[in-house]
Every structure is written in structure tokens, then in C-alpha cells.
ZAMARGU-4260 file (C-alpha; in steps of 0.2 Angstrom, whole numbers, plus 5000, padded with zeros to 4 digits):
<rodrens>
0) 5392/5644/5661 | 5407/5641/5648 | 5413/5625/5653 | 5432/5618/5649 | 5433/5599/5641
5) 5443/5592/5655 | 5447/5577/5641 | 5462/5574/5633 | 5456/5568/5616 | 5472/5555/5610
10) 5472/5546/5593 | 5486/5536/5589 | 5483/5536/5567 | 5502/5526/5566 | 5502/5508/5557
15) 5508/5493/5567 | 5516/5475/5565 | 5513/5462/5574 | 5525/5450/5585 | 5525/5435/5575
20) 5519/5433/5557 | 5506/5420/5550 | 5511/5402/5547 | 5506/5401/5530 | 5499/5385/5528
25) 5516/5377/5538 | 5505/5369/5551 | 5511/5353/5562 | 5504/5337/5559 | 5506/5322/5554
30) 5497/5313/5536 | 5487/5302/5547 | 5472/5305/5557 | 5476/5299/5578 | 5464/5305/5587
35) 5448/5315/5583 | 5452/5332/5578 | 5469/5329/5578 | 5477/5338/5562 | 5480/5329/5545
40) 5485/5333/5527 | 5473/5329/5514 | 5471/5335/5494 | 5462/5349/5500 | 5475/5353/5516
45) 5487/5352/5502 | 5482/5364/5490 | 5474/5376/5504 | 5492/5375/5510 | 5500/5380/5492
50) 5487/5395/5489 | 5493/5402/5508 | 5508/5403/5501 | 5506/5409/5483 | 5497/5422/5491
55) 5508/5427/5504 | 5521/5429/5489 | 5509/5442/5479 | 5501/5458/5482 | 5485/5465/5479
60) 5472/5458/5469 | 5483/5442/5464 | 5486/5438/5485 | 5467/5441/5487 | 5464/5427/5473
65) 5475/5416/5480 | 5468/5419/5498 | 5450/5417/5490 | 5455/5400/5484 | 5464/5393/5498
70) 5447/5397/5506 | 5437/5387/5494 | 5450/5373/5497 | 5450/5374/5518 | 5430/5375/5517
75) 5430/5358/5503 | 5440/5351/5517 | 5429/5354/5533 | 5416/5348/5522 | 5425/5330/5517
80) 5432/5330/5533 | 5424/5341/5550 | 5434/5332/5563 | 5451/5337/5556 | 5456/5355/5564
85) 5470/5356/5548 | 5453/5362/5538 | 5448/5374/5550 | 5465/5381/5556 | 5470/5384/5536
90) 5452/5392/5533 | 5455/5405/5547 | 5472/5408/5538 | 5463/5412/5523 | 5450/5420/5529
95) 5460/5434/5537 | 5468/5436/5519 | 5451/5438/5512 | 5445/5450/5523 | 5431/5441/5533
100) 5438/5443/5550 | 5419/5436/5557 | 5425/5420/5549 | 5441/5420/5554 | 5436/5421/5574
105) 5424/5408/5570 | 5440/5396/5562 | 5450/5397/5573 | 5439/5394/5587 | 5435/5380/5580
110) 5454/5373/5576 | 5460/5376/5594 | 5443/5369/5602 | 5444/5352/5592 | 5464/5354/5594
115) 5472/5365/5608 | 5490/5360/5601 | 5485/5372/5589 | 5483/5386/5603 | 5501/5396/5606
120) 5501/5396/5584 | 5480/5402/5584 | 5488/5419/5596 | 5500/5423/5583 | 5489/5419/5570
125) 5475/5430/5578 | 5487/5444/5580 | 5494/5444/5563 | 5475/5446/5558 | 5472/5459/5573
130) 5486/5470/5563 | 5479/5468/5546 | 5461/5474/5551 | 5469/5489/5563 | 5480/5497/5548
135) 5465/5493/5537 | 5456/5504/5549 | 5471/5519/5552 | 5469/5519/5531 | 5449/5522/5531
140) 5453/5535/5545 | 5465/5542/5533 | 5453/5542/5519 | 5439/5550/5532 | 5429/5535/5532
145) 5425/5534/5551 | 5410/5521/5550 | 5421/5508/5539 | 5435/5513/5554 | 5424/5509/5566
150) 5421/5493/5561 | 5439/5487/5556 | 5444/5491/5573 | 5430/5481/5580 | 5436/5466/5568
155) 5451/5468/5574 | 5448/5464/5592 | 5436/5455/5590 | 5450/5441/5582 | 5463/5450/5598
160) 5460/5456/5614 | 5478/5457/5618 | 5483/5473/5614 | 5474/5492/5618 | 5477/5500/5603
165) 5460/5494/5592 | 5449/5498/5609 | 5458/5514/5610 | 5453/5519/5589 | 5437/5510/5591
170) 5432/5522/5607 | 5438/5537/5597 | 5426/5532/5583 | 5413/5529/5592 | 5414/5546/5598
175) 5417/5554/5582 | 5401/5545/5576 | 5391/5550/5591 | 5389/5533/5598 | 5392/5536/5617
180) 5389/5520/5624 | 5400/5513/5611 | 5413/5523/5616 | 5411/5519/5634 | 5412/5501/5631
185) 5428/5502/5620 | 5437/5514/5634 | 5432/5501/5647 | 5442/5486/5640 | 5454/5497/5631
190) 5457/5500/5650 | 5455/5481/5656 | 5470/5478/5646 | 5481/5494/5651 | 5479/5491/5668
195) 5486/5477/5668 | 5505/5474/5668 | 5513/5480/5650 | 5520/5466/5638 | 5537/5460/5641
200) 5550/5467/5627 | 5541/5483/5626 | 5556/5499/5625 | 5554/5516/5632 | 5545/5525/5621
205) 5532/5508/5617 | 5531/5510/5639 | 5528/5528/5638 | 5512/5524/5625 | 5505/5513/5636
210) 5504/5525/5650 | 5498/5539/5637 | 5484/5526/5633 | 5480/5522/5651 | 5478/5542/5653
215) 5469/5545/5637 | 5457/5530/5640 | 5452/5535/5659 | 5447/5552/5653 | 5438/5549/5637
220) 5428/5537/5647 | 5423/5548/5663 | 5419/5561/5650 | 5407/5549/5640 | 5399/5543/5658
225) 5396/5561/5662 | 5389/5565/5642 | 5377/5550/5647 | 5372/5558/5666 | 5382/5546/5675
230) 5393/5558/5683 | 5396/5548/5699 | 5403/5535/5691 | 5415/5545/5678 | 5421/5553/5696
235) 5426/5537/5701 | 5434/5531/5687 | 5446/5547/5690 | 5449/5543/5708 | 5454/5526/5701
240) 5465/5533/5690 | 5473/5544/5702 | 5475/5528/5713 | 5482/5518/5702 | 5496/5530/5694
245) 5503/5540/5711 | 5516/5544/5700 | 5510/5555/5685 | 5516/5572/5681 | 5508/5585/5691
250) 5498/5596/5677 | 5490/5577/5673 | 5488/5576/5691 | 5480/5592/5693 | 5468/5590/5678
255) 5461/5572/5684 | 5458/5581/5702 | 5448/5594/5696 | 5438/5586/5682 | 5434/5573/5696
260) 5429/5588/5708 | 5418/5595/5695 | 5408/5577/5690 | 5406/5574/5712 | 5399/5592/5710
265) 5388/5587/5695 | 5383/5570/5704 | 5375/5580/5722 | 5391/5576/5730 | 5396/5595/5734
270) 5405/5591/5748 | 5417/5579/5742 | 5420/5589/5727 | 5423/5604/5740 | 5436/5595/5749
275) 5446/5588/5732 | 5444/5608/5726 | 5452/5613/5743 | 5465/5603/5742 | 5468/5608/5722
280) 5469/5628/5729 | 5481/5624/5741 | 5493/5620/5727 | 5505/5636/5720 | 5508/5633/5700
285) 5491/5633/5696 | 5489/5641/5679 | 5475/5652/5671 | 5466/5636/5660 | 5469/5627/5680
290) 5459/5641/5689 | 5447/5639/5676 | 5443/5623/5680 | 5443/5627/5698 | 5431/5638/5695
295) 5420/5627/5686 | 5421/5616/5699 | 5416/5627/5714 | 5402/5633/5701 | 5394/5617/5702
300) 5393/5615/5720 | 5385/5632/5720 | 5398/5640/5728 | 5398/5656/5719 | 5409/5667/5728
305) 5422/5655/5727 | 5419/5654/5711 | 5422/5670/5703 | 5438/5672/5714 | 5445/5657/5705
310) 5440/5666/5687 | 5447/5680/5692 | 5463/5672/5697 | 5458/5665/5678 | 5459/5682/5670
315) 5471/5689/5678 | 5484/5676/5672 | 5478/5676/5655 | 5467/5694/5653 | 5464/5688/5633
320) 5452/5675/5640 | 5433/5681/5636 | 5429/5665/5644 | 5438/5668/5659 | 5429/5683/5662
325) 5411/5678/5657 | 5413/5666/5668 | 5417/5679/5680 | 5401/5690/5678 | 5390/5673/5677
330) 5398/5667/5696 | 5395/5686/5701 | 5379/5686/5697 | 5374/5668/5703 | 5381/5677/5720
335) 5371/5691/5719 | 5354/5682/5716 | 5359/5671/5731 | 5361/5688/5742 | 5345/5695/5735
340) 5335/5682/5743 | 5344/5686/5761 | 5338/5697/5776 | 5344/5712/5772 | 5360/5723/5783
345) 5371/5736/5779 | 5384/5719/5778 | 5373/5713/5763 | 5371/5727/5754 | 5388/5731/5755
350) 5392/5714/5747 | 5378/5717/5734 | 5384/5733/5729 | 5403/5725/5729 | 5395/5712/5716
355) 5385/5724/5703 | 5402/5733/5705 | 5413/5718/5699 | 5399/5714/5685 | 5400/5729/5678
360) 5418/5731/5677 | 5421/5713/5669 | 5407/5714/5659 | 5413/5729/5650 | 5431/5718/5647
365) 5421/5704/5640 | 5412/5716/5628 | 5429/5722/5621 | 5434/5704/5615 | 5415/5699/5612
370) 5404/5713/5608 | 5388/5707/5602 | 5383/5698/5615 | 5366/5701/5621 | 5363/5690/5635
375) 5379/5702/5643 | 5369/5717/5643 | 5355/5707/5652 | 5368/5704/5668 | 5375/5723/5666
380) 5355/5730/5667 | 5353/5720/5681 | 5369/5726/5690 | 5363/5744/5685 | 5347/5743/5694
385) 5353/5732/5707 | 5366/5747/5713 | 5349/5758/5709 | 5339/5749/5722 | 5355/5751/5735
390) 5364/5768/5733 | 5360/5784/5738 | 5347/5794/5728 | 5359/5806/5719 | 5370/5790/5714
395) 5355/5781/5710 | 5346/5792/5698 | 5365/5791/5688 | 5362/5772/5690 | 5343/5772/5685
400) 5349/5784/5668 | 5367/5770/5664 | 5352/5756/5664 | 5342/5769/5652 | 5355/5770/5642
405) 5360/5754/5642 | 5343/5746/5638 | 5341/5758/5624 | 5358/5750/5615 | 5349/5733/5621
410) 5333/5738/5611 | 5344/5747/5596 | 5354/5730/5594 | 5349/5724/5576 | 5357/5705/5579
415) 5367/5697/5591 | 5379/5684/5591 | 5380/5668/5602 | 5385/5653/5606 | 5403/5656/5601
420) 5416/5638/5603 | 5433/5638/5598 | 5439/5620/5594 | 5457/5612/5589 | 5455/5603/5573
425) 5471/5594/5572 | 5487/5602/5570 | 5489/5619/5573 | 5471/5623/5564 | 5454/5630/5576
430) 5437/5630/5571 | 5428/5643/5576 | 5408/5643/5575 | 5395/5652/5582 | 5375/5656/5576
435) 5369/5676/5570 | 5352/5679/5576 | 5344/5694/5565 | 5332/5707/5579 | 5327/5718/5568
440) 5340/5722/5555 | 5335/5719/5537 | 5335/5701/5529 | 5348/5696/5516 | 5359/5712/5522
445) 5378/5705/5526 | 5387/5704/5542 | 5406/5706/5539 | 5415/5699/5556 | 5432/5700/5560
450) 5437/5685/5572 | 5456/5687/5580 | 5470/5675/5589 | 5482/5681/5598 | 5497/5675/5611
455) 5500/5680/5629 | 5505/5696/5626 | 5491/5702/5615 | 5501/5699/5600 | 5489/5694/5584
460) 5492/5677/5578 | 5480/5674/5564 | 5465/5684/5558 | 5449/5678/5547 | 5435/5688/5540
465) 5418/5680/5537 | 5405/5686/5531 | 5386/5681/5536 | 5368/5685/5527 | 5356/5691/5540
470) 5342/5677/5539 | 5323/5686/5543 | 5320/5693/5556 | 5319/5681/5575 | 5330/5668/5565
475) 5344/5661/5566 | 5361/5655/5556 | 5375/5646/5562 | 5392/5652/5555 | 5411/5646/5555
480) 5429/5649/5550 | 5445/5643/5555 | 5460/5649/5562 | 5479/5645/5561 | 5488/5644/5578
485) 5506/5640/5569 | 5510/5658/5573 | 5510/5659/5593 | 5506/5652/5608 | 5486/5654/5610
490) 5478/5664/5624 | 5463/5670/5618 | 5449/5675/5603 | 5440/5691/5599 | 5427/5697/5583
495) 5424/5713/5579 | 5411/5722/5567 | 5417/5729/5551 | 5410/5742/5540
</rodrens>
């Protein structure tokens, strides 16, 4: 079964700035000490306070030098002094300028806990150093450095928890890097923060963000929960998706109905996931890539007739979609195993033969756009002997010698090719890849493929040849190009074999 994402993978790579700026050493307080932790100036205050400032005045290595020093100054301090918040307050200051984000957390901590007057100027503070480590992080996603993103982002809210943007990178990290519980955990409070009510201040397009996170987040998170088996779980934090925003656009909608269907379906829970599907058919501006999902969905909960109608509807709104109608044969053939196992009537028969029927026809469209696909002679030989077994014996011997034939092209085959994905790689650029098995054809000889885009009406967008050495024989080798898309709106992919 091809399956479609269902996710909407959102990154936002754009720098940010913060609300307030840092107070560069400008902190209140007197020169005398009036309570415990209260804040006072002392020589190393002082000069702590001057190096702040100095630094925020230069760039680049010189502010780093500066920052480092006011550090050394704010740290000489604590150390003379531990009960005066000034030290510890200046330190976190620095410390951000240095880079250490750990030590910042732990700085500021400290200030505002020996000295909450210092708490509404610690948020600013904290946020000024939430942004440095977030750009520091878009610039190592820039520069591909995913890992070093990672933790930037993780820095930054580890210093922040006021703003979704580092949760929402640090998820999308995560996933990059394969760390799926990682990713669920950042998603989570990514969405602890966006469900609550939005800043004030914020203007239209800053609201429409936070809505575009709150939808990106709840999907990237039920697809993580299903990646790690929990499928029960990713279905309901959909529904509570859908609950909570009554008010999306309806193709949002519609995408959050179905992918929850389909992980109800995944979880055993066929007959919710039946209802939800029900209610999803009934609608009437349904799309081909919507039928798809549908049909995914009824898939799971082994409802196979219903199925294949639905990728039907599939292909016949877009008939460029291999996957559409592979799907098709699949949910046919799931059907006609089912019917196989029943009592058999004129009633099933008739429905058997109705299913080989349908096989055969899609299969044959699904050759044309993908025809080196073994396992799609395995479903037509099947269909062959299956009408065999049921017609008459004049149409049955012209069955038995189709699945002759047939199975000699089957055997005659020397490599096939499988596992074909076709992936958006930012912009308007697709990878394709796919692996080359070699049967029997002669190691080392090349494969020339053709692989083709095109729009809704069949038109050819892009077209990339590749070209594969056949590894010996039973083995494998993965392959890949890439596609442009710039050219056209994308319906569907094909490869052909070339001389």
C-alpha cells in the first residue's frame, strides 16, 4: 500500500528580534548592600558593567572579548561577594555574549532567586538571549549543520519558554536527525505555548504565523506518535486539533479528518475511523490527493471495496497518478482474497470475476507509467488464473495461455525496479529514488532510465536520465535524481527504459 504523508512539514528559517534589548550592565541598585541579595555595585560590578558596554558597542571577535572579560569580572564578584545578585545578574549578561547559554540559565536563576526585583528585567534579558541563540541556530541550518541547530534551538529555550518558534525548529531537527522522541517532545510544548492566547501587539501576519504553527505543530506531532506505534494517541491529538480550531479552512480541515481516520484505523479503532471516513465522503470538493487519503484510510480498516472505489475516484481526477492506481490493484486484490475465502454463489463469482476484471485493466495503466515493476505482474497472474478458475472453458483456456504468456515476460524480466518515492526537497526541486534489483541480467551492464514530470493534462514538465550499473545477480542498488517542478503544476511521475 503507497501511503500519502498526511503531515505538513513547516520550517520557519527567517531571523527574529526580540521585544526588549539587554540592559547592558544598567542595572538598578544602590552602592550599598540593604538586605541580603539585594544588588550593589562593587569594583568588579563596576568594571563588569564597562566591559557590557564596550562590547555591546563592538562586533565580532572584539564584543566577544569584551563579553569574556565582563564574565571574568561578574564571576571575581560572586566570588568576593555571593550574596549580592548584581554579580550574578551581570554574569548571565555576559554569559549570553559569550555564548554559554547553560550558564546564563543558571545566572539568572540565581539573580532573580536571591532578588525578584530583578525578575520583569531577567524576561527581557532571557529573551534577548532566547534570540541570539535562535539566529545562531537558522545560521547553522543555513550552513547544514543540523546537530549544531539542534542544540542552539534547545539553548534557546532552555534560557525562553515564552515564544514557539525555537520548539517549533528544534522539533524539525529532531526529525531531520531521526530522533523521534525528541521531536515529539519539542511539538508538545511548542504546542503548550500556541494554544494558549497569542501575545498582545502581535499584527496580522505575526497572528496568521501562530495559527500556521499551531497547525504545523499538531501534525508533526501525530505523525511522530504514529512513526513510534502510538497511533491512538496521534488520532487524538488531531481531534483536538480540530476542537480547538472550528474555524480552519476546509482543505486543513479535511486533511486533519482523514489523517485522524487513518491513525483510529491504524490504532484497532475501525469503527470510529469508519464513521469520521463517512462523514469525509459525504463532502463534494473532494480532490484526487483527498480521495487518496480516503482511500488509505478505508484501506486500514480493511474495508477493501470501499477502498478501491475511493482510488478510483483518485485516478480518475488525476489519471497521471501511478500511485492512485497501484493503490487500486492493491485494494482489488485485498477484496478479492477476502471473497476467495467465502461460500461460493453465482453472486460471488460474479464479483470475483468483476475484481480480476478491474485488476487487470489498472494494472495495465500502472505498467504504462511504471513498467518494471515485478510485484504488478504477480497481482495480474493472479487475476489471470483467478478469471481461469471461474469462466467458461473456452474463455478460460484464453485466460490459462494471458497467464502463460504473462509469466514467461515475468521469468524473461532481467531486473526490476522498486520502491520508487518521490519527495519535495525545498523549492520547486523532487528527489526521486528508488533501488535496481539485477534477476538475471549481466553484472556491471548499464541501465539507462528515463524518469518524467508532468501537469494535469499530461504535459512534460521536467525529464532526467540516470543511469544505473547492474550490481550481480539477486542484488541490489539504490538510485536517485532530481527533478525540477518550476515548469507546471505536478500530477504525476513515469520512467521509461532506453536503449
Amino acid at each position: 500500500m503507497i501511503r500519502g504523508n498526511g503531515v505538513i512539514l513547516a520550517f520557519a528559517v527567517a531571523a527574529v528580534t526580540a521585544c526588549a534589548s539587554a540592559g547592558g550592565g544598567a542595572v538598578e541598585g544602590g552602592n550599598d548592600v540593604l538586605e541580603v541579595g539585594r544588588p550593589a555595585d562593587n569594583a568588579h560590578t563596576r568594571m563588569a558593567g564597562v566591559r557590557i558596554a564596550q562590547a555591546t558597542a563592538s562586533q565580532g571577535e572584539a564584543a566577544v572579548a569584551h563579553y569574556e572579560a565582563a564574565l571574568s569580572e561578574a564571576l571575581l564578584s560572586i566570588q568576593n561577594d555571593p550574596e549580592n545578585a548584581k554579580g550574578y545578574l551581570l554574569a548571565g549578561q555576559a554569559a549570553i555574549g559569550t555564548g554559554d547559554w547553560i550558564q546564563a540559565d543558571t545566572m539568572f536563576d540565581r539573580a532573580v532567586e536571591m532578588y525578584p526585583g530583578y525578575a520583569d528585567q531577567i524576561v527581557a534579558e532571557r529573551e534577548q538571549g532566547w534570540v541570539s541563540a535562535y539566529n545562531a541556530g537558522i545560521e547553522e541550518v543555513n550552513a547544514q549543520n543540523i546537530e549544531a541547530a539542534r542544540d542552539l534551538f534547545a539553548a534557546a529555550d532552555r534560557l525562553y519558554q515564552a515564544r514557539p518558534e525555537a520548539r517549533m525548529n528544534l522539533g524539525w531537527a529532531n526529525m531531520r536527525l531521526g530522533n523521534t522522541e525528541g521531536a515529539i517532545e519539542a511539538y508538545r510544548g511548542a504546542l503548550e505555548i500556541l494554544y494558549d492566547e497569542p501575545p498582545t501587539g502581535l499584527d496580522e501576519e505575526q497572528l496568521q504565523a501562530w495559527d500556521r504553527d499551531r497547525r504545523v505543530a499538531s501534525f508533526n506531532l501525530a505523525q511522530m506518535l504514529a512513526q513510534s506505534g502510538r497511533h491512538a494517541e496521534a488520532a487524538r491529538v488531531l481531534g483536538d486539533y480540530l476542537d480547538r480550531n472550528p474555524d480552519i479552512d476546509s482543505p486543513t480541515k479535511l486533511q486533519a479528518m482523514t489523517a485522524q481516520a487513518n491513525f483510529l484505523a491504524a490504532a484497532g479503532q475501525e469503527d470510529e475511523a469508519k464513521a469520521l471516513m463517512d462523514q469525509i465522503r459525504d463532502r463534494s470538493d473532494l480532490s484526487s490527493a483527498d480521495w487518496f487519503q480516503i482511500g488509505i484510510g478505508l484501506f486500514n480498516t480493511g474495508d477493501y471495496g470501499e477502498a478501491a472505489d475511493a482510488f478510483a475516484q483518485a485516478a480518475e481526477l488525476n489519471p497521471y497518478s501511478r500511485d492512485a492506481l497501484l493503490n487500486l490493484v492493491q485494494s482489488l486484490y485485498s477484496e478479492a482474497l477476502d471473497l476467495d475465502k467465502a461460500e461460493a454463489t453465482p453472486e460471488r463469482d460474479a464479483r470475483l470475476r468483476e475484481n480480476y476484471a478491474r485488476i487487470l485493466e489498472a494494472a495495465d495503466q500502472v505498467r504504462t507509467f511504471d513498467p518494471l515493476n515485478r510485484n504488478l505482474l504477480s497481482f495480474m497472474l493472479r487475476a489471470y488464473r483467478g478469471q481461469a478458475d471461474l469462466a467458461p472453458d473456452a474463455e478460460a483456456e484464453r485466460y490459462r495461455q494471458l497467464s502463460q504468456d504473462l509469466f514467461r515476460e515475468y521469468q524473461a524480466q532481467p531486473y526490476e525496479v522498486a520502491d520508487i518515492s518521490l519527495s519535495m526537497q525545498g523549492g520547486d526541486a523532487a528527489g526521486v529514488t528508488g533501488v535496481l534489483t539485477n534477476i538475471s541480467g549481466t553484472p556491471g551492464e548499464s541501465v539507462r532510465l528515463r524518469f518524467n514530470a508532468v501537469d494535469r493534462n499530461g504535459t512534460m514538465i521536467d525529464s532526467e536520465v540516470i543511469t544505473v550499473q547492474l550490481p550481480p545477480a539477486g542484488e541490489a542498488v539504490e538510485f536517485q535524481t532530481q527533478l525540477d517542478l518550476s515548469g507546471g503544476e505536478f500530477a504525476g511521475w513515469s520512467y521509461e527504459v532506453l536503449s
